[in-house]
Each structure stands twice: as C-alpha cells, then as structure tokens.
C-alpha positions in Angstrom: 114.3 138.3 141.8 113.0 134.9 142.4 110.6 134.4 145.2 110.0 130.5 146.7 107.5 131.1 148.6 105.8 127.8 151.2 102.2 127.6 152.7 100.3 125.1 155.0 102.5 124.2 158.0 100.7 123.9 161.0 100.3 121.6 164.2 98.4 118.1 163.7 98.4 115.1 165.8 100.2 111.9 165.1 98.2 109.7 162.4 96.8 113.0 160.7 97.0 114.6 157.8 98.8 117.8 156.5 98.9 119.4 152.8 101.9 122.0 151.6 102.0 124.6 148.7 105.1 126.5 147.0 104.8 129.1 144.4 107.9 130.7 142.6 107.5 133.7 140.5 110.0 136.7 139.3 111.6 133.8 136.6 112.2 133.6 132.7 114.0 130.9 132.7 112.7 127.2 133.1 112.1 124.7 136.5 114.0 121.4 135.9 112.7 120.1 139.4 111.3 121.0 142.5 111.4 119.6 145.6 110.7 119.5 149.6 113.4 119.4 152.5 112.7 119.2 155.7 115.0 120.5 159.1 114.4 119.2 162.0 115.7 120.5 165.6 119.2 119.5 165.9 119.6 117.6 162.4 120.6 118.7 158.9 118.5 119.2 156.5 117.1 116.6 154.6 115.5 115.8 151.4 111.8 114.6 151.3 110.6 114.5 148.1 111.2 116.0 144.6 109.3 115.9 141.1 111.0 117.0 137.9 109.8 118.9 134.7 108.8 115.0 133.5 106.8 114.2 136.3 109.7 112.2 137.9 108.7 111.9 141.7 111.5 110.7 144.1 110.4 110.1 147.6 112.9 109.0 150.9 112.3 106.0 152.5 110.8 107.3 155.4 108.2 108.9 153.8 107.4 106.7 150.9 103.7 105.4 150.9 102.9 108.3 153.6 103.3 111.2 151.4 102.6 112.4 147.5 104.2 115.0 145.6 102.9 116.7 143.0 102.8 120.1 141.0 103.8 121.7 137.9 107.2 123.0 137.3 106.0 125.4 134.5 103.6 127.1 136.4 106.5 126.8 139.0 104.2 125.5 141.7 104.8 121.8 144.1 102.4 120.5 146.6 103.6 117.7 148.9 100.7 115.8 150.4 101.4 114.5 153.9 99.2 111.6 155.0 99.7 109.2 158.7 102.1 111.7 160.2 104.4 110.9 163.0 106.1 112.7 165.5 109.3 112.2 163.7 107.8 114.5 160.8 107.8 117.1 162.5 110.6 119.8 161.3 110.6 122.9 159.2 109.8 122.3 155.6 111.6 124.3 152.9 110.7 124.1 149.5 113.4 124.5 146.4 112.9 125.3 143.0 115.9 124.1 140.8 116.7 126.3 137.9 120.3 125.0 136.5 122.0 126.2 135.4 120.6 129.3 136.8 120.3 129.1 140.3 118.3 127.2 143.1 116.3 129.0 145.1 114.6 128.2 148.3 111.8 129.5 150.3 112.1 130.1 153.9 110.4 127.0 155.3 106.8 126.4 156.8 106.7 124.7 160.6 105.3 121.1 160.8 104.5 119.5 164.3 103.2 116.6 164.7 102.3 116.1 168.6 99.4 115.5 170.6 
C-alpha cells in the first residue's frame, strides 16, 4: 500500500515564505517523477511543479522564479520551496508520486494561505 504523505502547510502573509515535504513509502517499484498540485477554492486542480528521477524540474509560469523544487525520487521524497507568496497561492497542496506504469498516487493535500 503506498502512502503519499504532505507536511508544512500553514498560514503566512503575502511576501513570506513557506517550505513543503512529501514522503512515499510501502513501494518496490521505482519513482519516475514527483510533483506538486495545488486546488484552490472554486478552481481545478493545477500543476505547480514537478522534478523527475533525472533531476528534471518543471515549474508553471506563475510560480517560476518564486518557488524551487527539489527532492529525491529514490528515497521517494519532494520538497517544494515557496518564496514571495501571494494571496493567489493560497490553495490546498497535494503532492503526487508517479510510479508508471504502476500507479500514481497522491497524498491528501496540506492547506496554504497566504493572507494578512
């Protein structure tokens, strides 16, 4: 049974910083890339950034420059760095860990509010 599991959300004002962990465990088989989405109220989810088992790093537009993924997709573990946050960050953050061709799994999402 493979677990996804997300720390670090919180509440942080605009301009601030946040950090967020994922572990994975319960797997045999290998990570070809992980990745954070993010929900907010209202809207779909989204893709924010993703890093393969190469150290590829893919970033949106809207976050590019603000934030920094990074991790290790053997150990199973992603960190997504989130520097000058806005209000318009603030959503539920879900992290995914992609195991093709068997399975992606996804955690259950960590809150992120940036408000003053």
């Amino acid at each position: 049974q493979v677990q996804v599991v997300e720390f670090g959300g919180g509440l942080v004002q605009p301009g601030g910083s946040l950090s967020l962990s994922c572990v994975t465990s319960g797997s045999i088989f290998s990570i070809n890339s992980m990745g954070w989405y993010r929900q907010a109220p209202g809207k779909q989810r989204e893709l924010v950034a993703t890093i393969s088992d190469t150290n590829t790093s893919y970033y949106q537009d809207a976050v590019k420059g603000r934030f920094t993924i990074s991790g290790d997709t053997a150990k199973g573990t992603v960190n997504l760095q989130m520097n000058s946050l806005k209000p318009e960050d603030t959503a539920v953050y879900y992290c995914n860990a992609d195991y093709t061709p068997c399975g992606i799994y996804w955690g259950k999402g960590t809150v992120v509010t940036v408000s003053s």
